[in-house]
N, C-alpha and C positions, 0 to 999 in steps of 0.2 A: 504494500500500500504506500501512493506517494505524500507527501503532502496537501499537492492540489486536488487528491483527491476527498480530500476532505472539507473543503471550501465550498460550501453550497452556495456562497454567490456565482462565481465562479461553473457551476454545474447550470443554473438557471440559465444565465445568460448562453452555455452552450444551447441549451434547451431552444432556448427564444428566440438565437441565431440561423437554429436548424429551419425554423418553421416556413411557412411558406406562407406569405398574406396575400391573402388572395382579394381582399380587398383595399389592398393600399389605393393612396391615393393617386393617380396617375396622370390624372386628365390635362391637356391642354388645350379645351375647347369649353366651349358651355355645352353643347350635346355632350359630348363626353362626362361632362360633370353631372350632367341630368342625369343617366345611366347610371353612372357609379353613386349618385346618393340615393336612387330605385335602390338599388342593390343593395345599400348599405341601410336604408332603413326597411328592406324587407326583411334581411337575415337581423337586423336588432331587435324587429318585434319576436322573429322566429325564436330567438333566444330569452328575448323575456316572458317567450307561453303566452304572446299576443294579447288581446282585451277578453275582458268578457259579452258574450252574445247579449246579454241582457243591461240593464242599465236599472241600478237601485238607487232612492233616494238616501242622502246619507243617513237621515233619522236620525238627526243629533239629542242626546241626552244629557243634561246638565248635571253632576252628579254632588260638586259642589262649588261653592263662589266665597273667594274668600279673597279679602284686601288686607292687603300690604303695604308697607313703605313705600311709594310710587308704582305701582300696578298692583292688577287686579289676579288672581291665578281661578283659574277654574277647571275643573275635574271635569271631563265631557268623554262619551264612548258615542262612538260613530259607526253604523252599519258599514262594514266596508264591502260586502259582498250576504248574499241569502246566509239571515241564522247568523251570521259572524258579525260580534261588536269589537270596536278596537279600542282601550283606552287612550287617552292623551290630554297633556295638559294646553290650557293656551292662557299664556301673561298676553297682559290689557294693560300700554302704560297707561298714568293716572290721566298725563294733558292725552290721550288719544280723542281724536276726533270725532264726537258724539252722532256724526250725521253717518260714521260708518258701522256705525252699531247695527249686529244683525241679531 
């Protein structure tokens, strides 16, 4: 065993070097770029498991409201998809702009 083979940076980067992208950027045209961002944003949806067929309200639930030293935090879970709530918080600073209150 050598040293460098012990250097997992060093292994990645062989790794990274081998590959072959197939989507690099290439173009020097605008047709050519239309193409290549087709491309690039079909295989990005393919990779993120695309949207889903349906479209839900988020159903936001307030869960609690509570002030603070310059903002507001409040507890809220939100439908993200059928049957599924997601927690999350959201800070309110205090001067926030009252007409964007939803």
């Amino acid at each position: 065993m050598k040293d460098e083979d012990l250097n997992h940076l060093d292994y990645l980067k062989k790794i990274y070097n081998s590959q072959k992208r197939i989507l690099e950027f290439r173009a020097t045209s605008l047709e050519e770029w239309k193409k290549w961002k087709s491309a690039l944003t079909e295989k990005f949806l393919e990779l993120l498991g695309g949207f889903p067929d349906h479209s839900y309200s988020f159903d936001v639930k307030v869960i609690e409201h509570v002030k603070e030293k310059g903002y507001t935090r409040e507890k809220i879970y939100y439908l993200s998809e059928k049957d599924v709530y997601v927690p999350a918080y959201i800070l309110i600073p205090s001067d926030a702009d009252p007409l964007l209150d939803v």
